[in-house]
NUGUVEX-931091 format. One record per residue (C-alpha): residue number from 0; z, y, x. Coordinates in pm, 1 decimal, decimal comma. Each point is the difference from the previous one (the first is absolute). Layout:
N
R     i         pz         py         px
R   NUM          Z          Y          X
...
//
This chain:
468
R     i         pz         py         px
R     0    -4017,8    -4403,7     3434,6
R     1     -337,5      127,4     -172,0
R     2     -100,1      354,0       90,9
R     3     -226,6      240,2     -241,3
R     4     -349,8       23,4      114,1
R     5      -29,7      397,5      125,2
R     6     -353,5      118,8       -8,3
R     7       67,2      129,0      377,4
R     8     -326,9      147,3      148,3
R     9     -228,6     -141,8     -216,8
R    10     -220,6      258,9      -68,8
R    11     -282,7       91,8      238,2
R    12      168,9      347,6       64,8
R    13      270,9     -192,3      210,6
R    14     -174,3      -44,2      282,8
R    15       62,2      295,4      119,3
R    16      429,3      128,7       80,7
R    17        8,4      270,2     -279,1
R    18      121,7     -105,1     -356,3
R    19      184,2      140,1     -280,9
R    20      333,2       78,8       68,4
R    21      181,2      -33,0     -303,8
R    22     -150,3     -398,9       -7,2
R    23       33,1      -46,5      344,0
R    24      360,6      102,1       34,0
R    25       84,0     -212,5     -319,1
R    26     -147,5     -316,8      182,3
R    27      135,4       98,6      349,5
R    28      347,5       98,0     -143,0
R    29      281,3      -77,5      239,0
R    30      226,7     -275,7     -168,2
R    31      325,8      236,1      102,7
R    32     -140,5      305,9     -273,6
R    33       -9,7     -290,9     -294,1
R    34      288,7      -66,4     -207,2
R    35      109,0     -380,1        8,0
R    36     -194,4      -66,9      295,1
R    37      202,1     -246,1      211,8
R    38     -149,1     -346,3        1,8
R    39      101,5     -241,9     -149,6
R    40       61,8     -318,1      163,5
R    41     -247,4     -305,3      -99,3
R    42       73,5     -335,6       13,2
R    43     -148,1     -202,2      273,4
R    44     -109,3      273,4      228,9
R    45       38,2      -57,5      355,2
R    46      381,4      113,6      154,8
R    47       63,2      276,7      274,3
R    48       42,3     -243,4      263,5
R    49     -310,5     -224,3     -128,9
R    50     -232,9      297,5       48,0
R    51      150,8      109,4      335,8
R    52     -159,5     -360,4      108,5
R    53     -345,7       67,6     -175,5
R    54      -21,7      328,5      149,6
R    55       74,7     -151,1      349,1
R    56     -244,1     -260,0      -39,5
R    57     -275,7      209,1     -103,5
R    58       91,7      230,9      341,9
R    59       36,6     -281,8      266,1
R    60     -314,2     -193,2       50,2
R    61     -303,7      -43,0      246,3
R    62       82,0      410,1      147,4
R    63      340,6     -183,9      203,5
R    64     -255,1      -95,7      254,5
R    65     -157,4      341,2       97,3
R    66      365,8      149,9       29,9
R    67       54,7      -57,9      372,2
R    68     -344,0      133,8       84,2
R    69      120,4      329,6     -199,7
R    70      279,2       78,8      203,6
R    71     -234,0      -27,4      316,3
R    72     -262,3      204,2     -157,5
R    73      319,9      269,7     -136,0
R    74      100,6        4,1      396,3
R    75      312,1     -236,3      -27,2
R    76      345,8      -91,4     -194,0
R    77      145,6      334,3      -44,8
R    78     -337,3      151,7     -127,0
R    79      -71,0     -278,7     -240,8
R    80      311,8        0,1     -153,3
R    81       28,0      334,3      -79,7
R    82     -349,7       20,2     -127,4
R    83       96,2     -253,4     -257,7
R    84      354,2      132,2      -99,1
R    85     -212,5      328,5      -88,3
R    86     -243,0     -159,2     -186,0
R    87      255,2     -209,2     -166,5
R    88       98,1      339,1     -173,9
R    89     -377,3       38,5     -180,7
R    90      -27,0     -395,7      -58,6
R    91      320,1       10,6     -208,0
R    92     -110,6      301,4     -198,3
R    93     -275,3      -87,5      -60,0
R    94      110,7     -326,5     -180,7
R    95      252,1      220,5     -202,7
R    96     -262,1      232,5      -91,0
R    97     -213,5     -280,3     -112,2
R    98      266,6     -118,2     -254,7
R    99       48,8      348,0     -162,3
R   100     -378,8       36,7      -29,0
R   101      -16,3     -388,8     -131,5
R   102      246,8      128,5     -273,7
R   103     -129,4      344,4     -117,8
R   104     -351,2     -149,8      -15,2
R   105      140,3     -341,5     -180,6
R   106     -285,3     -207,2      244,6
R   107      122,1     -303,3      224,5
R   108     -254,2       -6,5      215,2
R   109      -86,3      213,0      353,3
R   110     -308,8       90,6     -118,9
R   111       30,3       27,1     -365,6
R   112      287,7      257,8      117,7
R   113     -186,4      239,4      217,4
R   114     -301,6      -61,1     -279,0
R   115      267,5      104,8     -274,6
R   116      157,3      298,4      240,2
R   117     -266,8      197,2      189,1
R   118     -352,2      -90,5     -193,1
R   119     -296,6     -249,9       35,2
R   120     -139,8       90,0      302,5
R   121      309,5      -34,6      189,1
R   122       24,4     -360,1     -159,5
R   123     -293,2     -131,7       59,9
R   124       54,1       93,1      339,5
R   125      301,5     -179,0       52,8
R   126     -120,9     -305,2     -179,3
R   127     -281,0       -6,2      264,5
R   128      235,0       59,3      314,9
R   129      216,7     -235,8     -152,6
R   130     -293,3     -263,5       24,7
R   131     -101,5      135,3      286,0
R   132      339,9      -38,4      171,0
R   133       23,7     -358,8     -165,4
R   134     -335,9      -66,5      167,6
R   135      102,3       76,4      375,0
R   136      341,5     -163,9      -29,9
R   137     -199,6     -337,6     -114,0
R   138     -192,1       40,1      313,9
R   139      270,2       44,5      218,7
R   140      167,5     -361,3     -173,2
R   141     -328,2     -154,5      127,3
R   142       65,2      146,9      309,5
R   143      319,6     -126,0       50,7
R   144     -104,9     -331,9      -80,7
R   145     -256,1      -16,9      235,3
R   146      223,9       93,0      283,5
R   147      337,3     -170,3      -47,2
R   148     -187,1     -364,0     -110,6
R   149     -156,3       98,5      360,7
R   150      298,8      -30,3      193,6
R   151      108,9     -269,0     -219,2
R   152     -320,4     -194,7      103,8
R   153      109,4       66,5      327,5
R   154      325,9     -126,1       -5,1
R   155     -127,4     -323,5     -173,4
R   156     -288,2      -33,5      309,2
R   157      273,5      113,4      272,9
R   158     -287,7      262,7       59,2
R   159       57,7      389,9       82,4
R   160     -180,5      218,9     -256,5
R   161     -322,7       74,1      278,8
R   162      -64,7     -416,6      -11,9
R   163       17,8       -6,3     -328,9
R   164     -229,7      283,4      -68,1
R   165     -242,5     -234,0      261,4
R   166       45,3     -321,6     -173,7
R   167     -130,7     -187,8     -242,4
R   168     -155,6      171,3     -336,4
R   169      221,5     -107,1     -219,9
R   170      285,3      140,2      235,4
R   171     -140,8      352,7      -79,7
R   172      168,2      288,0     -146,9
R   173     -269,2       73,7     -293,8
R   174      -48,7     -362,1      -81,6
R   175      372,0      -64,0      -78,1
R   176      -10,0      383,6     -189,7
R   177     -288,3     -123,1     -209,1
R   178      117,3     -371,4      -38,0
R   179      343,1      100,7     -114,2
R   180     -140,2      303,5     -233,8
R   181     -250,9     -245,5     -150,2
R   182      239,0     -323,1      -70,4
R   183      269,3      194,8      -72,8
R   184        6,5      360,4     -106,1
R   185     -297,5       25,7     -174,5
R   186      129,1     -281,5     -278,5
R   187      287,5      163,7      -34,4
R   188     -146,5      357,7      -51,0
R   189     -252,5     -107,6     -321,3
R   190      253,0     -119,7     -255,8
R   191       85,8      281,2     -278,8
R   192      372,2      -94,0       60,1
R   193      206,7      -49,2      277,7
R   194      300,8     -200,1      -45,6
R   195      118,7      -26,5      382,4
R   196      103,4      361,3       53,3
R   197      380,5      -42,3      -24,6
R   198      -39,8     -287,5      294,8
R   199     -230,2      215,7      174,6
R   200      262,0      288,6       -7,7
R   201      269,1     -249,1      116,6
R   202     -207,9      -83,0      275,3
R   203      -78,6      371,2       86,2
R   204      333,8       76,0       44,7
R   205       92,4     -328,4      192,9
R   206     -279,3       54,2      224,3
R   207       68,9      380,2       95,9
R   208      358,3      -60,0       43,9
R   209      -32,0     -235,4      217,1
R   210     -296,0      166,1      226,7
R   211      286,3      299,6        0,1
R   212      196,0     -304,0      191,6
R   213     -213,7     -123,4      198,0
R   214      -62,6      332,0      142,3
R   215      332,4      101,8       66,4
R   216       96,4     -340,3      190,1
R   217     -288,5      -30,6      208,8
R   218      101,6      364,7       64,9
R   219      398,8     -124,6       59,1
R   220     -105,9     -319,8      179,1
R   221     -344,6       52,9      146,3
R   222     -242,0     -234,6      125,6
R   223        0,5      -33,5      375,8
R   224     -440,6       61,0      -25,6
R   225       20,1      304,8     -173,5
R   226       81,8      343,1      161,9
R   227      -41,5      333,6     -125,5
R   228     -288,0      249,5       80,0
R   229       88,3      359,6       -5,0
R   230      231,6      134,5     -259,8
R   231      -35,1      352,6     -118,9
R   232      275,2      217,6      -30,9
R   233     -171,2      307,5     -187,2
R   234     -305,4       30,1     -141,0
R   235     -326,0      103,6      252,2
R   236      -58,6      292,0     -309,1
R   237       75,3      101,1     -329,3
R   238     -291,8     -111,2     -145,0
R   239       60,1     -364,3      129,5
R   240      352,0        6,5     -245,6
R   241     -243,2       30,3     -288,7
R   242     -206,5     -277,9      143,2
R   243      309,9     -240,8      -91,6
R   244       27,1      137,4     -414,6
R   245     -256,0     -218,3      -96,1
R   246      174,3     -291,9       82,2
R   247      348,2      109,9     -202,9
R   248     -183,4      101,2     -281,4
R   249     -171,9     -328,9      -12,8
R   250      354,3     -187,9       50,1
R   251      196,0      213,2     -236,5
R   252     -236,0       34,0     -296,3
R   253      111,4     -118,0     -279,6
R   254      -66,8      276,7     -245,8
R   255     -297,3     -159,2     -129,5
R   256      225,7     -283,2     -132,7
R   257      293,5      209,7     -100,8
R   258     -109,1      156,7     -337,8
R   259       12,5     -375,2     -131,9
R   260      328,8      -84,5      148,2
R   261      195,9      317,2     -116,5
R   262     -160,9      -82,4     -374,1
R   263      110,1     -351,8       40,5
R   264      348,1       77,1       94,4
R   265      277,0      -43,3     -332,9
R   266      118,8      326,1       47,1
R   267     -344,0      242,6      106,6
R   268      171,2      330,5      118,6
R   269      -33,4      191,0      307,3
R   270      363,9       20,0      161,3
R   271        9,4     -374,1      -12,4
R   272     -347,4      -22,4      174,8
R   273       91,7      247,8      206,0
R   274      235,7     -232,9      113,6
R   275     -194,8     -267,9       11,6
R   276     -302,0       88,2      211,4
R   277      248,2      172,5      289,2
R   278      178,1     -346,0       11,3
R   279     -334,6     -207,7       10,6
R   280     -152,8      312,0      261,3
R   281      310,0      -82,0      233,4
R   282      -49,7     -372,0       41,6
R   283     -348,8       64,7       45,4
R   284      115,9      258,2      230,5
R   285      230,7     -231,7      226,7
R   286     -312,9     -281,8       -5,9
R   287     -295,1      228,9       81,5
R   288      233,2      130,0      289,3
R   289      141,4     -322,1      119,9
R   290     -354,4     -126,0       58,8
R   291     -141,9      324,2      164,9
R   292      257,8       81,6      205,5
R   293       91,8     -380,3      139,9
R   294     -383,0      -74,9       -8,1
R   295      -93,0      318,0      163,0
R   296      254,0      -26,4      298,8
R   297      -75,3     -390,7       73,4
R   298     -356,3      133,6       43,1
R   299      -31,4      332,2       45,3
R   300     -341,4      186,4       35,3
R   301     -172,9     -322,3       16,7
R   302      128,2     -143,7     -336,6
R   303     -262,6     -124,2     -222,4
R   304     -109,8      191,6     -307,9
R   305      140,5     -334,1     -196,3
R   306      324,0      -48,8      229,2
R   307        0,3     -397,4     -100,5
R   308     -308,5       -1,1      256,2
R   309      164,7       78,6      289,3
R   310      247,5     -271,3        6,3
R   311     -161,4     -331,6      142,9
R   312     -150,2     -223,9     -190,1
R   313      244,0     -288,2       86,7
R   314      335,9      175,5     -114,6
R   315       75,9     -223,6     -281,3
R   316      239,9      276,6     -200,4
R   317     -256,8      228,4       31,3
R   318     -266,6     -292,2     -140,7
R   319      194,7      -35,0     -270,3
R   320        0,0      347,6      -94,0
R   321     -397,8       14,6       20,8
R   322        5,6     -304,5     -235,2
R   323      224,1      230,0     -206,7
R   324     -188,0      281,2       -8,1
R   325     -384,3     -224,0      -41,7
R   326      256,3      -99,7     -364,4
R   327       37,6      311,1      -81,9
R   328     -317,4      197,4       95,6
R   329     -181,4     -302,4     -211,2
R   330      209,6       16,5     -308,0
R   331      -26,4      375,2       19,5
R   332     -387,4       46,0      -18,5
R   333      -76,6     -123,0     -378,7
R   334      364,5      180,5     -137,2
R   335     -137,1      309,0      190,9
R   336     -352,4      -32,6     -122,0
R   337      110,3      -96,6     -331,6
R   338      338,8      128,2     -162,5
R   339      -44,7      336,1     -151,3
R   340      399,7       14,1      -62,8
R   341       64,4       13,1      378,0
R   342     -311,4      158,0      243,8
R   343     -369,9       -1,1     -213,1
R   344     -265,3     -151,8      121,4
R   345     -204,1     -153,6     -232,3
R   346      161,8      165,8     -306,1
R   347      -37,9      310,2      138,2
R   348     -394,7      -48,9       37,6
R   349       17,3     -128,5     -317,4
R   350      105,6      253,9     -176,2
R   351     -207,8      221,3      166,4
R   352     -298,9     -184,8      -60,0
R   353      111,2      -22,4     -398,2
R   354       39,8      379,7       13,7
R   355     -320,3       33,8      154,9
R   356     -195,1     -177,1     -220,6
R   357      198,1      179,9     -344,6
R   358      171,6     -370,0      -75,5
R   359      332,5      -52,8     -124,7
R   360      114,7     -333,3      142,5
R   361       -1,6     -168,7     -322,6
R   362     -362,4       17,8      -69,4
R   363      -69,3     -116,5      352,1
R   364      190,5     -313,9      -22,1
R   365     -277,2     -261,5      -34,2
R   366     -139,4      112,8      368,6
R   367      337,0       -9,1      142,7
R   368      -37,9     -349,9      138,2
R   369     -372,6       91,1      186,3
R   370      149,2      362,3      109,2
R   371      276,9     -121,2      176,2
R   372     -141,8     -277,9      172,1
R   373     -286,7      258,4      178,5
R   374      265,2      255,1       66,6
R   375      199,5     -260,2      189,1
R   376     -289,1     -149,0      182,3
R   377      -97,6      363,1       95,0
R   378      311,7       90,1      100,9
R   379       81,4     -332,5      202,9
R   380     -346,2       58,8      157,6
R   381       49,1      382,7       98,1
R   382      338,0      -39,2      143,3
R   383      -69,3     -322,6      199,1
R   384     -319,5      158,3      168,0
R   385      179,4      262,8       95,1
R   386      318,8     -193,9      144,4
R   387     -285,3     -226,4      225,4
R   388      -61,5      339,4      149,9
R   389      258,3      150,9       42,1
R   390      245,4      -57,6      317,5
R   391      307,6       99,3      -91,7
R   392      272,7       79,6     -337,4
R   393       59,7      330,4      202,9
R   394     -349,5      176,6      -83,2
R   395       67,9      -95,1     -389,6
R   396      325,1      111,6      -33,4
R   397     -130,3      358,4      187,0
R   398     -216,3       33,5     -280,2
R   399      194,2     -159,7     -340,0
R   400      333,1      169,2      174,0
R   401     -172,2      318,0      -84,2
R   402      -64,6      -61,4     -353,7
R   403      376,4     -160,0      -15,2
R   404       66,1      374,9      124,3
R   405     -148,1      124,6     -378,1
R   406      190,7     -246,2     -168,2
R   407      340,8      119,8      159,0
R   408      -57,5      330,7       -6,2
R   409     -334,2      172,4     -193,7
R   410       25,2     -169,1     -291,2
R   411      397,3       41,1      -67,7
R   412      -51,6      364,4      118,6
R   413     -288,8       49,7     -279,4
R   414      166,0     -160,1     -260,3
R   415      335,8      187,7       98,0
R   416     -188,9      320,6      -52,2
R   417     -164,5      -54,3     -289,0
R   418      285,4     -144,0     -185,6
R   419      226,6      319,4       96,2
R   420     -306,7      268,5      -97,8
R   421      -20,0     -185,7     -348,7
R   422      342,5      100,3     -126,7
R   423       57,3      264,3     -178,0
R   424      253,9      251,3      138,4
R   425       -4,2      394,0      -62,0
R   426      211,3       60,1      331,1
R   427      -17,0     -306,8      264,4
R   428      314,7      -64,1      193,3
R   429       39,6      -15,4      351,1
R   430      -22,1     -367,2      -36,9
R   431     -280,0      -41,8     -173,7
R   432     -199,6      216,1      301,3
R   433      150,2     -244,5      251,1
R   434     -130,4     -267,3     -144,7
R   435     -383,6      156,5      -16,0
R   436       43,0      121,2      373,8
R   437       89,4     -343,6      102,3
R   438     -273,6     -185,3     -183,8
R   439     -246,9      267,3      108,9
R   440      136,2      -91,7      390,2
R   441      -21,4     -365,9      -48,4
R   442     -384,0       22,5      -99,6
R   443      -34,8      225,4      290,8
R   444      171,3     -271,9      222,3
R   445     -189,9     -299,5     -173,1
R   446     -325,9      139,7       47,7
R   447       44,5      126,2      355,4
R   448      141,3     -361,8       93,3
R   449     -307,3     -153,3     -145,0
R   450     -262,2      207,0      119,2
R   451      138,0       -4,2      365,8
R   452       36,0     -348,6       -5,7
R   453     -332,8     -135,8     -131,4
R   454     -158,1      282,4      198,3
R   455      184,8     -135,6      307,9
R   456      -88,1     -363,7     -107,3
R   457     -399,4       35,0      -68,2
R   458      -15,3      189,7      345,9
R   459      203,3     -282,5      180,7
R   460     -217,2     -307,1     -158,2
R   461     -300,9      209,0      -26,4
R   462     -120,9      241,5      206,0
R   463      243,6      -95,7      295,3
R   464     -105,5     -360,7      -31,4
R   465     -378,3       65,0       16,2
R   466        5,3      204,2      290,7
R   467      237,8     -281,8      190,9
//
């Protein structure tokens, strides 16, 4: 279905949050105060149930493995639950509120929508936390390379993890992270189109679900080696419960993704996606907390920050699932780098570097080729330095949980509020201040979540580090 081209913020006045309000609340006007408005339903758009499965598959991912280590760090089961059933509440929302700014702004795009809704500035910011975010979570996929293929070299070897780290060079961790991100994930990051993503998202899904299994039966039926450490039964302070957000943000954003997804469906309209995204939260719900809480109790406080590593490297169901998860994490890196439609990476920093330079894409098009070959390289290069370094997924979820925080909750919150100011009412209903008041609290929320955590985070892996 085309869509008229808006000149939305295009003058150099819109950088700012102030614009006319007659225009503004003629772009931003809320589909329910038009006549005719219900959609109509297009042919070929994706079904109810077919975008309950996208929106699941862009939540569950790489974040599974963290969730034990959460409920340790929340101060047990009872803690961790509850902190995700509340934030549950805000993740919904802020999916729904999403939608109804995707329609009143007529943009299918995260970005493009705040950009449309609250100005600019606010857009360009997102577009660079989006890369940002994009950025860590590649890292963190290197990561988890590096460690599972460990253990799996183990098992292979019949060696524990401390021989291997001792034996021979091509046994170590950051030679199989940069052999496997050289043979393999760098090819498949530098073509302009990716044809594998619907396998890749197959094998996602495969792979999580059966982690989720793993976990609980080794939990069920554990082995006779491993015994628990300590196990928490309320957290050792209140700041400690805000230690674990991070983590759910990271496994429950999706919002990035969603925009496209609720444009794609046949029938766009927000009691249907309402619908939608609570059914896809649940069964992310149930996974997230089968894996935490039967990870967290076979382990306890001395669970690893990726729970597959503290299973032995010769449990064979277990072996499987790092296999699984190596699959997934590898097929994941170029559709995360490169597809703009799901989570930007390299179409985000291209179209910042096009906006940069004053280019529309069309007059760019002969450098394409030579662009997107040194922003792959450069991003390949960055992110595997970094995961060399780097000991553990735990620090880079700390930090790209934050920014998942913004996602969730700043951004929705903004655009909530600037969408409601922009109508034009003489007397505003009861309603109408609820919904300001509640966007208002979720930016308040948003940016207290991500400020505490990346504070907490820089001052754990920075200043507490050096002076160990």
């Amino acid at each position: 279905m085309s869509r008229p081209v808006m000149a939305i913020n295009s003058e150099g006045a819109d950088w700012g949050w102030s614009e006319d309000a007659g225009e503004r609340a003629r772009l931003l006007q809320s589909p329910s105060m038009e006549a005719g408005s219900p959609a109509r339903e297009r042919q070929g758009g994706t079904s109810a149930v077919g975008a309950v499965f996208i929106v699941v598959n862009a939540a569950l991912g790489a974040g599974l493995l963290n969730f034990p280590a959460a409920f340790n760090t929340a101060g047990g089961v009872t803690s961790g639950i509850v902190l995700q059933m509340c934030m549950l509440l805000f993740i919904i929302s802020g999916l729904v509120i999403l939608a109804y700014c995707s329609q009143v702004s007529n943009e299918t795009t995260y970005q493009e929508v705040v950009r449309a809704v609250c100005g600019r500035v606010p857009g360009v910011i997102c577009e660079v936390a989006i890369a940002v975010y994009t950025f860590g979570t590649c890292i963190a996929f290197l990561i988890i390379i590096g460690d599972q293929l460990d253990k799996l070299v183990g098992a292979i070897s019949h060696e524990s993890a401390g021989a291997v780290s001792s034996g021979p060079w091509y046994t170590d961790r950051k030679f199989t992270i940069v052999l496997t991100s050289v043979l393999v994930i760098l090819p498949l990051s530098i073509p302009k189109e990716i044809g594998f993503q619907k396998y890749a998202s197959a094998l996602s899904v495969i792979g999580t679900w059966y982690v989720t299994i793993v976990v609980i039966v080794r939990y069920i039926w554990p082995d006779s080696d491993v015994s628990p450490g300590y196990i928490p039964t309320s957290p050792s302070s209140w700041t400690a419960v805000f230690n674990a957000m991070p983590t759910i943000c990271f496994g429950f954003q999706c919002h990035v993704s969603s925009v496209p997804v609720f444009n794609s469906m046949r029938k766009p309209e927000i009691k249907p996606w309402g619908a939608v995204v609570t059914v896809g939260m649940i069964i992310c719900l149930f996974v997230y907390t089968g894996t935490g809480v039967c990870g967290f109790l076979s382990f306890g406080s001395s669970v690893s920050q990726d729970v597959l590593m503290s299973y032995p490297s010769d449990d064979i169901a277990v072996a499987i699932a790092r296999a699984f998860i190596i699959l997934c994490v590898v097929t994941s890196y170029p559709i995360l780098h490169f597809c703009g439609s799901l989570c930007p990476g390299r179409a985000v920093l291209e179209g910042l570097w096009l906006r940069f330079r004053g280019e529309p894409v069309e007059v760019d098009v002969t450098r394409e080729q030579r662009r997107r070959l040194l922003q792959t390289v450069a991003w390949f290069g960055l992110t595997l330095v970094l995961a060399l370094f780097i000991p553990d997924i735990g620090r880079v979820i700390s930090i790209i949980g934050g920014l998942a925080a913004c996602f969730i909750f700043v951004f929705p919150g903004l655009c909530l509020i600037q969408a409601k100011l922009s109508e034009i009412q003489e007397v505003k209903p009861s309603s109408w201040w609820a919904l300001v008041s509640y966007g208002v609290f979720m930016v308040t929320l948003g940016a207290f979540i991500f400020g505490q955590t990346t504070t907490n985070a820089i001052y754990h892996d920075f200043v507490q580090h050096k002076s160990q």
